[in-house]
DRENMI-189630 format. One record per residue (C-alpha): residue in one letter; x, y, z. Coordinates in steps of 0.1 Angstrom, whole numbers, plus 5000, padded with zeros to 4 digits. Layout:
BEGIN
AXYZ;...
END
This chain:
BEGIN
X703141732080;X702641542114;X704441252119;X701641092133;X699841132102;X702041032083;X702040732099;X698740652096;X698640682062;X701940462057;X698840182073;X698139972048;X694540062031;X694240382059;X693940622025;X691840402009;X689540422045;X689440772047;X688740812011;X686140592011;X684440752044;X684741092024;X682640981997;X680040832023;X679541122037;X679541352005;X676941061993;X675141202029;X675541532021;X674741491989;X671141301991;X670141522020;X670841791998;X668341641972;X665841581998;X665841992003;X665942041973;X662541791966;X660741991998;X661342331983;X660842271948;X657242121961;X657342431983;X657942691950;X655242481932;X652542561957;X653642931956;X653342951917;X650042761924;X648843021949;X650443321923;X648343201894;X645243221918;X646143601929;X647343671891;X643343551883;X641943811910;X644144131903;X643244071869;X639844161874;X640744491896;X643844621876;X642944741842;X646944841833;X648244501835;X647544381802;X647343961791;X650744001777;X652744141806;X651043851827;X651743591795;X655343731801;X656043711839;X654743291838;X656943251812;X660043401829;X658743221859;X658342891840;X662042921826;X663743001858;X662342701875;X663042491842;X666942671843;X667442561882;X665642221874;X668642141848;X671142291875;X670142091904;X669941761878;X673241821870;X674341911905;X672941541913;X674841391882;X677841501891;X677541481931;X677641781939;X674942031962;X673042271943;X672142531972;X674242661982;X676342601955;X680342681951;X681142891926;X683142681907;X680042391907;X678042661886;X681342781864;X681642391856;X678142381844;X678342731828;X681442541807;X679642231801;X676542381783;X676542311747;X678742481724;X675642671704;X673842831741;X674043181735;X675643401757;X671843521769;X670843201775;X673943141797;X673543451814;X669543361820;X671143021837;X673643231859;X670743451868;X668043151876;X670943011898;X671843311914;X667843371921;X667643071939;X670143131960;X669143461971;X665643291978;X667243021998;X668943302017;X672443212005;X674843421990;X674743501952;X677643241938;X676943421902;X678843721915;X682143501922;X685243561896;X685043221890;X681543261872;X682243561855;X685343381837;X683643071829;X680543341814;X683643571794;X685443261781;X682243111766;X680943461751;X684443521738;X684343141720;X680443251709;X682143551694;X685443391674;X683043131659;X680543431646;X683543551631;X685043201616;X681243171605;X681043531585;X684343411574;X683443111559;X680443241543;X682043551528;X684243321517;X681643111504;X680043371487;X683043561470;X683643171454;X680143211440;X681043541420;
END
């Protein structure tokens, strides 16, 4: 290391300066960040608004798309912004930027679900995350090694507590007899 850094930091209250001006602009970063995040979540709003309207037209003129299939498509629409809602809340919780996002920001929130999401609905979030980011034109962080562990870790825990469970209530069961 340079001496000349070292000797700055030997300044009394120089680290605590420099960590301090770190978080202020992170803070910066961070609330700008949420602003964008605000403009094009008011932005995908007024799409979905303007989809619903063209979903109403087509519906008169395409026979094949049945109420269902529509029914279907709002809903997975609906859940992906209500999946990237939760991510960007907890992106702001913790400080952090949502888009574009590291990949080990959505590993940490991949790990920090509750114990009973199922391995679909974790790979739904990871998808809705990954979706965003390909709409905001930034690479896919889902596809990082750091996601993909943080998914197999949690599937592998959902799967040795199936097996405890069928355990237990074979278990439970043979007691019975």
């Amino acid at each position: 290391m340079n001496r000349g850094i070292l000797a700055l930091l030997d300044e009394p209250g120089e680290l605590a300066r420099i960590v301090e001006r770190h978080k202020r602009e992170r803070n910066a970063e961070a609330e700008q960040e949420r602003k964008r995040a605000r403009a094009k979540a008011e932005l995908e709003d007024r799409r979905a608004e303007l989809g619903d309207a063209l979903v109403a037209i087509t519906r008169q003129h395409i026979d094949a798309v049945t109420e269902q299939q529509i029914a279907e498509r709002a809903a997975g629409y609906k859940q992906f912004r209500a999946d990237w809602k939760a991510f960007q809340a907890d992106c702001a919780r913790e400080g952090l930027a949502s888009l574009p996002a590291w990949p080990e920001t959505v590993a940490q929130f991949v790990l920090t679900q509750p114990e009973d999401a199922s391995a679909k609905r974790l790979k739904r979030l990871v998808a809705s995350i990954g979706r965003a980011h390909k709409l905001g034109g930034h690479p896919d962080p889902a596809e990082d090694i750091a996601v993909c562990a943080a998914l197999r870790f949690r599937e592998q825990a959902l799967e040795e507590q199936a097996a405890i469970d069928a355990a237990q209530q074979k278990g439970n069961e043979n007691e019975k007899n």
